[in-house]
N, C-alpha and C positions, 0 to 999 in steps of 0.2 A: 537556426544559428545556435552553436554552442559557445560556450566562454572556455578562450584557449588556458583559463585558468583549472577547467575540468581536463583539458588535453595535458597540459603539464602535469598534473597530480598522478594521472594514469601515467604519462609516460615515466615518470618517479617509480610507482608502482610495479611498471615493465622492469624496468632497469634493477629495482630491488629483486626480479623473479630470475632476471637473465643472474646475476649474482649468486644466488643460492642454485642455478642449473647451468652455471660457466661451460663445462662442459657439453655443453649441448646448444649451444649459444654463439653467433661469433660476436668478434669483438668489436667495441662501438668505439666510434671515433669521439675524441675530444674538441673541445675549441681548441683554438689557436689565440697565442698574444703575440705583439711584435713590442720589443722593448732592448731598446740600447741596442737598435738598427740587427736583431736576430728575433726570428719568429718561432716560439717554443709552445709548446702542447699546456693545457691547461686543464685542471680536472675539479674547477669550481664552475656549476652550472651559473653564470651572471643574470645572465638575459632569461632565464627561465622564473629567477626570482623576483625579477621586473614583473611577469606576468604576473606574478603570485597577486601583486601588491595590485596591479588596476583591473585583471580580470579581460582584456585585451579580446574581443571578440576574433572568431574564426572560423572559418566554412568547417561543416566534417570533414572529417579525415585531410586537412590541411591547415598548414601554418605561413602564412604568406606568399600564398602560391605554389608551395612547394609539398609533398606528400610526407603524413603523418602518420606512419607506421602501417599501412593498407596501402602499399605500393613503394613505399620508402626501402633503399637498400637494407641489406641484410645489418651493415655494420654501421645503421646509421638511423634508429627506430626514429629518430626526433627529426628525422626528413632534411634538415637544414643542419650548419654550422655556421657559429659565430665566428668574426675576427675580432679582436680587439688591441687597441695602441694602447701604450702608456707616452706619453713626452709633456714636458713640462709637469711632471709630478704628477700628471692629470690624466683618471682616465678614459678610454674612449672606446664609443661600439664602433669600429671601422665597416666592418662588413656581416652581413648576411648571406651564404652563401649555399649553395646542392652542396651535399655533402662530398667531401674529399675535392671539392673543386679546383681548390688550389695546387692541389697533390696532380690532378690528370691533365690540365690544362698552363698552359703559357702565362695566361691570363685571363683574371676575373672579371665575369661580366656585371662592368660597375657602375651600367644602367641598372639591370635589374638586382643587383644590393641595392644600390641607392631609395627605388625604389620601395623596395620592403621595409628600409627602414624608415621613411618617409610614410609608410600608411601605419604605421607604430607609434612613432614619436616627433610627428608632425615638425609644428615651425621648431621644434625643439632641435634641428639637424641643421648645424651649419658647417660652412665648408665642405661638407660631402658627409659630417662623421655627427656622433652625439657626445655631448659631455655627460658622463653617468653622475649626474649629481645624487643621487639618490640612494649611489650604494655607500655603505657601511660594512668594511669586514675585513675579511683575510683570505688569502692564498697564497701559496707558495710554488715557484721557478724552478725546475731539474736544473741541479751545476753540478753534475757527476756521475757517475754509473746508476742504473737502475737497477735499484735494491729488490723491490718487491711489485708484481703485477697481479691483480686479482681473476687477470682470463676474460675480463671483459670491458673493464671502461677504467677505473683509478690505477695508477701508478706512484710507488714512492722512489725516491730516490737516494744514494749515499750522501749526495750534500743538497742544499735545496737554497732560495731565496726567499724569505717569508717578507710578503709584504703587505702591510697594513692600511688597509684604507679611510678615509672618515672624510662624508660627503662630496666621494667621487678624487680626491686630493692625496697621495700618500704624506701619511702621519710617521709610519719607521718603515725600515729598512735592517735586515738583521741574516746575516750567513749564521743558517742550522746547520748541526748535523743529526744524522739520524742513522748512525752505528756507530757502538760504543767496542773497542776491538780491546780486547783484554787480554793479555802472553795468557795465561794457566785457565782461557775458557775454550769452547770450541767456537770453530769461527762457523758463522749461518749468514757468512754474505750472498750465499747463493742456495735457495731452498731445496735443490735439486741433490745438492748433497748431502744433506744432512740424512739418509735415509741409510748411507754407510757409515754412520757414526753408531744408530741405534743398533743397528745388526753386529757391530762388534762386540756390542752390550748385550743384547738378544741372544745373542750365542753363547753365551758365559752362564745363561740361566740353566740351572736344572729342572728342564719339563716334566722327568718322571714323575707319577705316582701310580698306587697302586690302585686307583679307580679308572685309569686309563680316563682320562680327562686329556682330552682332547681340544689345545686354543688356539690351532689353526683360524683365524678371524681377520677381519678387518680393524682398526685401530682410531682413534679420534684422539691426539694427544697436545696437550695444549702446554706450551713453554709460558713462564709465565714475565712481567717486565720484568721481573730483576734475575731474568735467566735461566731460571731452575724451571722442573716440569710440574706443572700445578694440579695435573689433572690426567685422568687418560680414562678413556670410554671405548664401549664396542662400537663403532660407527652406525649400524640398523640396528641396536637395542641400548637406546640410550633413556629410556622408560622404564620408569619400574614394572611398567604393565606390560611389556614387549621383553621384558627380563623374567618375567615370570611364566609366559606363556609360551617363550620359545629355547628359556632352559633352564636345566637344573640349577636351582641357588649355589649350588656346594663348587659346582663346575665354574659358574661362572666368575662364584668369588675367586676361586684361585686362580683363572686365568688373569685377573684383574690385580689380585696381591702379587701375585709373580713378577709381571710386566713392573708395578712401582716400585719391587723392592729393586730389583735389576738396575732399572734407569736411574733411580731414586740421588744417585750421586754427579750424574750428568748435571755441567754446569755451563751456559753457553754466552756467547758475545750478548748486548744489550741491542734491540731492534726498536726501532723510533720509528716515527709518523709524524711530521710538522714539528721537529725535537722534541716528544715527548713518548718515553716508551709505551711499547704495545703489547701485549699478548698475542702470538702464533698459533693456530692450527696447525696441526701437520699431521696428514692422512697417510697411512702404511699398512698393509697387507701382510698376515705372516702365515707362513705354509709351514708344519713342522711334519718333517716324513717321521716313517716309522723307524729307521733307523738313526735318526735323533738328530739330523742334518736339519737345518734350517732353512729358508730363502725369504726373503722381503723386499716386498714390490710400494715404490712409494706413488702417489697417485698425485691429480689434481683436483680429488673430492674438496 
Protein backbone atom coordinates (compact mmCIF):
# COMPACT_ATOMS: atom_id res chain seq x y z
CA UNK A 1 0.00 0.00 0.00
CA UNK A 2 1.00 3.51 -0.95
CA UNK A 3 -0.22 6.84 0.62
CA UNK A 4 -2.38 8.53 -2.17
CA UNK A 5 -0.49 11.55 -0.63
CA UNK A 6 2.77 10.17 -2.68
CA UNK A 7 0.05 9.76 -5.72
CA UNK A 8 -0.87 13.31 -5.49
CA UNK A 9 2.62 14.81 -5.28
CA UNK A 10 3.50 12.81 -8.44
CA UNK A 11 0.63 13.54 -10.03
CA UNK A 12 1.31 17.62 -9.21
CA UNK A 13 4.64 16.73 -10.56
CA UNK A 14 3.00 15.14 -13.92
CA UNK A 15 0.91 17.91 -14.55
CA UNK A 16 3.95 20.56 -13.81
CA UNK A 17 5.88 18.16 -16.82
CA UNK A 18 2.68 18.12 -19.13
CA UNK A 19 2.97 22.10 -18.67
CA UNK A 20 6.37 22.71 -19.64
CA UNK A 21 5.63 19.89 -22.85
CA UNK A 22 1.98 21.20 -23.59
CA UNK A 23 2.54 20.39 -26.85
CA UNK A 24 3.01 17.06 -26.67
CA UNK A 25 0.58 16.44 -24.13
CA UNK A 26 -3.26 16.42 -24.31
CA UNK A 27 -5.35 18.29 -22.43
CA UNK A 28 -6.55 17.24 -18.87
CA UNK A 29 -9.81 17.88 -17.71
CA UNK A 30 -10.84 19.89 -14.86
CA UNK A 31 -13.34 19.44 -11.98
CA UNK A 32 -16.54 20.77 -12.17
CA UNK A 33 -18.78 22.99 -9.55
CA UNK A 34 -22.34 23.45 -9.72
CA UNK A 35 -23.39 26.86 -8.26
CA UNK A 36 -26.48 29.08 -8.79
CA UNK A 37 -28.10 25.93 -10.52
CA UNK A 38 -25.05 26.12 -13.70
CA UNK A 39 -22.12 23.53 -13.60
CA UNK A 40 -18.85 25.33 -14.56
CA UNK A 41 -15.08 23.95 -14.96
CA UNK A 42 -12.88 24.57 -11.98
CA UNK A 43 -9.10 24.87 -12.01
CA UNK A 44 -8.38 24.74 -8.03
CA UNK A 45 -7.29 21.05 -7.32
CA UNK A 46 -9.84 20.84 -3.73
CA UNK A 47 -10.06 17.29 -3.09
CA UNK A 48 -6.35 16.73 -4.00
CA UNK A 49 -5.48 19.13 -1.04
CA UNK A 50 -7.72 17.10 1.25
CA UNK A 51 -5.35 14.32 0.55
CA UNK A 52 -2.31 16.38 1.10
CA UNK A 53 -3.50 17.06 4.62
CA UNK A 54 -4.51 13.21 6.02
CA UNK A 55 -2.29 11.21 3.59
CA UNK A 56 -5.58 9.09 2.47
CA UNK A 57 -4.25 5.59 1.74
CA UNK A 58 -4.51 3.80 -1.77
CA UNK A 59 -3.99 0.71 -3.90
CA UNK A 60 -1.07 1.34 -6.72
CA UNK A 61 -1.82 2.79 -9.49
CA UNK A 62 -5.31 3.64 -8.18
CA UNK A 63 -7.55 6.19 -6.45
CA UNK A 64 -10.85 4.83 -5.33
CA UNK A 65 -11.31 2.29 -7.66
CA UNK A 66 -10.63 4.16 -10.54
CA UNK A 67 -6.98 4.19 -12.43
CA UNK A 68 -4.22 6.55 -11.66
CA UNK A 69 -2.17 7.43 -14.60
CA UNK A 70 -1.26 3.57 -15.71
CA UNK A 71 -4.43 2.95 -17.45
CA UNK A 72 -6.24 6.39 -16.83
CA UNK A 73 -7.36 8.39 -20.10
CA UNK A 74 -5.10 10.38 -21.95
CA UNK A 75 -6.83 13.59 -20.78
CA UNK A 76 -7.32 12.80 -17.55
CA UNK A 77 -3.79 11.45 -15.60
CA UNK A 78 -5.66 11.70 -11.96
CA UNK A 79 -8.08 8.82 -13.29
CA UNK A 80 -11.08 10.52 -11.63
CA UNK A 81 -13.03 13.89 -11.46
CA UNK A 82 -14.51 15.76 -8.74
CA UNK A 83 -17.99 17.45 -8.69
CA UNK A 84 -18.66 19.99 -6.30
CA UNK A 85 -21.91 22.20 -5.00
CA UNK A 86 -21.90 25.41 -3.49
CA UNK A 87 -25.60 26.22 -1.84
CA UNK A 88 -26.17 27.76 1.30
CA UNK A 89 -22.80 29.55 1.14
CA UNK A 90 -21.48 26.14 1.92
CA UNK A 91 -19.33 24.05 0.18
CA UNK A 92 -19.64 20.63 -0.89
CA UNK A 93 -17.86 17.27 -2.50
CA UNK A 94 -20.89 16.21 -4.62
CA UNK A 95 -19.33 13.74 -6.66
CA UNK A 96 -16.43 11.41 -7.49
CA UNK A 97 -16.66 10.45 -10.71
CA UNK A 98 -14.31 8.34 -14.33
CA UNK A 99 -13.39 11.02 -15.78
CA UNK A 100 -15.45 13.20 -18.26
CA UNK A 101 -18.43 10.99 -16.94
CA UNK A 102 -20.80 13.56 -16.90
CA UNK A 103 -19.74 14.79 -20.31
CA UNK A 104 -20.42 11.00 -22.18
CA UNK A 105 -23.27 9.74 -20.24
CA UNK A 106 -27.09 10.73 -19.30
CA UNK A 107 -26.27 10.07 -15.92
CA UNK A 108 -23.82 9.54 -13.02
CA UNK A 109 -23.48 6.50 -11.55
CA UNK A 110 -24.24 7.64 -8.00
CA UNK A 111 -23.88 4.40 -6.30
CA UNK A 112 -20.43 4.20 -7.17
CA UNK A 113 -19.54 8.27 -6.24
CA UNK A 114 -21.23 7.63 -3.40
CA UNK A 115 -19.41 5.02 -2.61
CA UNK A 116 -15.86 6.46 -3.15
CA UNK A 117 -16.62 9.05 -1.14
CA UNK A 118 -17.90 7.15 1.67
CA UNK A 119 -14.43 5.07 1.79
CA UNK A 120 -12.73 8.89 2.07
CA UNK A 121 -14.74 10.57 4.42
CA UNK A 122 -16.74 8.14 6.19
CA UNK A 123 -19.71 9.26 8.66
CA UNK A 124 -18.40 12.55 7.59
CA UNK A 125 -21.14 12.23 4.27
CA UNK A 126 -24.47 13.02 4.73
CA UNK A 127 -27.23 13.23 2.40
CA UNK A 128 -25.26 11.76 -0.23
CA UNK A 129 -22.48 14.83 -0.21
CA UNK A 130 -19.72 16.23 2.32
CA UNK A 131 -19.46 19.57 3.87
CA UNK A 132 -15.73 20.65 3.16
CA UNK A 133 -15.12 22.15 6.39
CA UNK A 134 -11.62 22.08 6.24
CA UNK A 135 -11.02 24.09 3.32
CA UNK A 136 -9.66 27.49 3.58
CA UNK A 137 -8.99 29.67 0.25
CA UNK A 138 -9.86 31.00 -3.04
CA UNK A 139 -10.94 30.33 -6.62
CA UNK A 140 -12.28 31.84 -9.04
CA UNK A 141 -15.73 31.19 -11.77
CA UNK A 142 -15.44 31.86 -15.79
CA UNK A 143 -18.19 34.83 -16.51
CA UNK A 144 -16.94 35.72 -19.89
CA UNK A 145 -14.83 34.77 -22.74
CA UNK A 146 -11.72 32.85 -22.37
CA UNK A 147 -8.70 34.92 -22.18
CA UNK A 148 -6.01 32.62 -21.83
CA UNK A 149 -5.38 28.57 -21.92
CA UNK A 150 -2.15 27.08 -21.18
CA UNK A 151 -2.66 23.82 -23.63
CA UNK A 152 -3.34 21.61 -20.95
CA UNK A 153 -5.27 22.05 -17.66
CA UNK A 154 -5.65 26.19 -16.30
CA UNK A 155 -7.75 28.56 -17.93
CA UNK A 156 -8.16 32.30 -17.45
CA UNK A 157 -10.89 34.20 -18.24
CA UNK A 158 -12.02 38.03 -19.28
CA UNK A 159 -14.25 38.23 -16.30
CA UNK A 160 -14.29 35.76 -13.51
CA UNK A 161 -16.11 35.26 -9.88
CA UNK A 162 -13.44 35.01 -7.19
CA UNK A 163 -14.71 33.37 -4.25
CA UNK A 164 -13.40 33.20 -0.83
CA UNK A 165 -13.66 30.59 1.41
CA UNK A 166 -12.97 30.26 5.23
CA UNK A 167 -13.97 26.75 6.91
CA UNK A 168 -15.75 25.40 4.08
CA UNK A 169 -18.45 28.75 4.35
CA UNK A 170 -17.93 31.70 1.79
CA UNK A 171 -16.59 34.75 3.43
CA UNK A 172 -16.68 37.27 -0.08
CA UNK A 173 -17.81 37.44 -3.22
CA UNK A 174 -16.24 39.77 -5.62
CA UNK A 175 -16.65 40.27 -10.01
CA UNK A 176 -12.85 40.55 -11.26
CA UNK A 177 -11.62 41.53 -14.17
CA UNK A 178 -8.69 40.36 -15.78
CA UNK A 179 -8.03 42.72 -19.04
CA UNK A 180 -7.36 46.01 -18.81
CA UNK A 181 -8.23 47.35 -22.62
CA UNK A 182 -6.61 50.83 -23.15
CA UNK A 183 -7.49 53.12 -26.77
CA UNK A 184 -3.55 53.96 -27.50
CA UNK A 185 -2.30 50.12 -26.57
CA UNK A 186 -2.46 47.05 -28.53
CA UNK A 187 -5.05 44.84 -27.73
CA UNK A 188 -3.72 40.84 -26.79
CA UNK A 189 -7.14 39.57 -25.92
CA UNK A 190 -6.36 36.85 -28.13
CA UNK A 191 -2.66 35.45 -28.15
CA UNK A 192 -3.00 34.19 -31.59
CA UNK A 193 -2.65 37.48 -32.73
CA UNK A 194 -0.33 39.21 -31.52
CA UNK A 195 2.36 37.72 -33.71
CA UNK A 196 1.16 40.30 -36.54
CA UNK A 197 1.69 43.10 -34.50
CA UNK A 198 5.51 42.09 -33.86
CA UNK A 199 6.05 41.45 -37.62
CA UNK A 200 4.94 44.93 -38.47
CA UNK A 201 7.64 46.07 -36.04
CA UNK A 202 10.18 43.20 -37.16
CA UNK A 203 10.03 44.49 -40.55
CA UNK A 204 10.86 48.10 -39.94
CA UNK A 205 14.31 46.76 -38.47
CA UNK A 206 17.40 47.24 -40.50
CA UNK A 207 18.95 43.59 -40.40
CA UNK A 208 22.01 44.56 -42.51
CA UNK A 209 25.44 44.35 -41.48
CA UNK A 210 28.63 44.00 -42.81
CA UNK A 211 29.54 40.65 -40.89
CA UNK A 212 26.57 39.12 -42.55
CA UNK A 213 25.05 38.16 -39.00
CA UNK A 214 22.49 36.17 -39.70
CA UNK A 215 19.11 36.24 -36.72
CA UNK A 216 16.99 34.06 -38.45
CA UNK A 217 16.06 32.10 -34.80
CA UNK A 218 13.45 31.39 -32.65
CA UNK A 219 12.46 34.07 -29.97
CA UNK A 220 11.29 33.81 -26.17
CA UNK A 221 9.73 37.42 -25.50
CA UNK A 222 8.21 38.28 -22.32
CA UNK A 223 5.53 41.40 -22.03
CA UNK A 224 5.72 42.49 -18.87
CA UNK A 225 2.52 43.61 -16.23
CA UNK A 226 2.31 46.83 -16.91
CA UNK A 227 2.50 46.08 -20.73
CA UNK A 228 5.81 46.91 -22.20
CA UNK A 229 8.27 44.10 -23.35
CA UNK A 230 10.67 43.26 -20.44
CA UNK A 231 12.71 40.80 -21.76
CA UNK A 232 13.40 38.87 -25.12
CA UNK A 233 15.72 35.60 -25.40
CA UNK A 234 16.71 33.05 -28.10
CA UNK A 235 14.34 30.29 -27.05
CA UNK A 236 17.28 27.00 -27.09
CA UNK A 237 20.19 29.40 -25.89
CA UNK A 238 18.95 31.09 -23.02
CA UNK A 239 22.31 30.19 -21.00
CA UNK A 240 25.30 31.87 -21.07
CA UNK A 241 26.85 28.46 -21.52
CA UNK A 242 24.58 27.39 -24.58
CA UNK A 243 25.36 31.25 -25.82
CA UNK A 244 28.89 30.66 -25.82
CA UNK A 245 29.08 27.38 -27.36
CA UNK A 246 26.72 27.64 -29.96
CA UNK A 247 27.67 31.23 -31.16
CA UNK A 248 29.50 34.15 -31.82
CA UNK A 249 29.12 36.68 -28.88
CA UNK A 250 29.12 39.69 -31.42
CA UNK A 251 26.30 37.83 -33.43
CA UNK A 252 24.37 37.02 -30.98
CA UNK A 253 24.51 40.37 -29.19
CA UNK A 254 23.16 42.05 -32.20
CA UNK A 255 20.57 39.92 -33.06
CA UNK A 256 19.27 40.49 -29.39
CA UNK A 257 19.95 44.59 -29.39
CA UNK A 258 18.13 44.76 -32.82
CA UNK A 259 15.01 42.82 -31.78
CA UNK A 260 14.74 45.35 -28.40
CA UNK A 261 15.59 48.37 -29.84
CA UNK A 262 12.68 47.61 -32.78
CA UNK A 263 9.94 46.42 -30.21
CA UNK A 264 11.26 48.59 -27.48
CA UNK A 265 8.20 51.20 -27.98
CA UNK A 266 5.47 48.35 -28.33
CA UNK A 267 3.00 49.00 -25.71
CA UNK A 268 0.04 46.63 -24.96
CA UNK A 269 -3.46 46.11 -23.07
CA UNK A 270 -2.83 44.87 -19.19
CA UNK A 271 -3.38 40.91 -18.90
CA UNK A 272 -4.53 39.65 -15.29
CA UNK A 273 -4.91 36.19 -13.64
CA UNK A 274 -7.45 36.27 -10.33
CA UNK A 275 -7.32 40.43 -11.12
CA UNK A 276 -4.00 40.73 -10.79
CA UNK A 277 -1.64 41.47 -13.56
CA UNK A 278 0.82 38.92 -15.15
CA UNK A 279 3.61 38.60 -17.39
CA UNK A 280 3.25 36.83 -20.90
CA UNK A 281 5.46 34.59 -22.74
CA UNK A 282 5.19 34.81 -26.31
CA UNK A 283 7.17 32.34 -28.59
CA UNK A 284 7.78 33.51 -32.50
CA UNK A 285 10.05 32.25 -35.04
CA UNK A 286 11.77 34.56 -37.49
CA UNK A 287 13.21 33.58 -40.95
CA UNK A 288 14.97 36.63 -42.59
CA UNK A 289 15.69 35.57 -46.60
CA UNK A 290 18.47 36.91 -48.22
CA UNK A 291 16.71 39.45 -49.97
CA UNK A 292 15.72 41.19 -46.71
CA UNK A 293 12.00 39.88 -46.68
CA UNK A 294 10.94 38.57 -43.52
CA UNK A 295 8.21 35.79 -42.18
CA UNK A 296 7.23 34.98 -38.58
CA UNK A 297 5.79 32.09 -37.41
CA UNK A 298 4.08 32.33 -33.79
CA UNK A 299 4.11 28.89 -31.89
CA UNK A 300 2.67 27.26 -28.66
CA UNK A 301 6.29 26.72 -27.21
Amino acid sequence: MKKTKSHIKLFITVLLLLLCNKGKTSPQSPDLIIYQGDTMVIYTLILEQYFEIIGQEAEEGQLFGLNFRDGASLNCWRGYQAIYLIKNDSLFLEHITSCNEIRYSKTIDSLGSKKRIQEIFGDKMKDGRVFLDWYSGKFTLPNGNMLRWDGVFYASFEKELLIEFKNGVIKKTSEIENYTDEPDKINRRYSDTLSKFFLEEIKKINWANDRNFDCSEEYLLTIGKKGTITGIVMFHYQTKEDIKIFWDRFEYNFCIKKLKRGLKKMKFDILKRSGQAIEEKVYFDIWIHEDGTIDIWPNSK
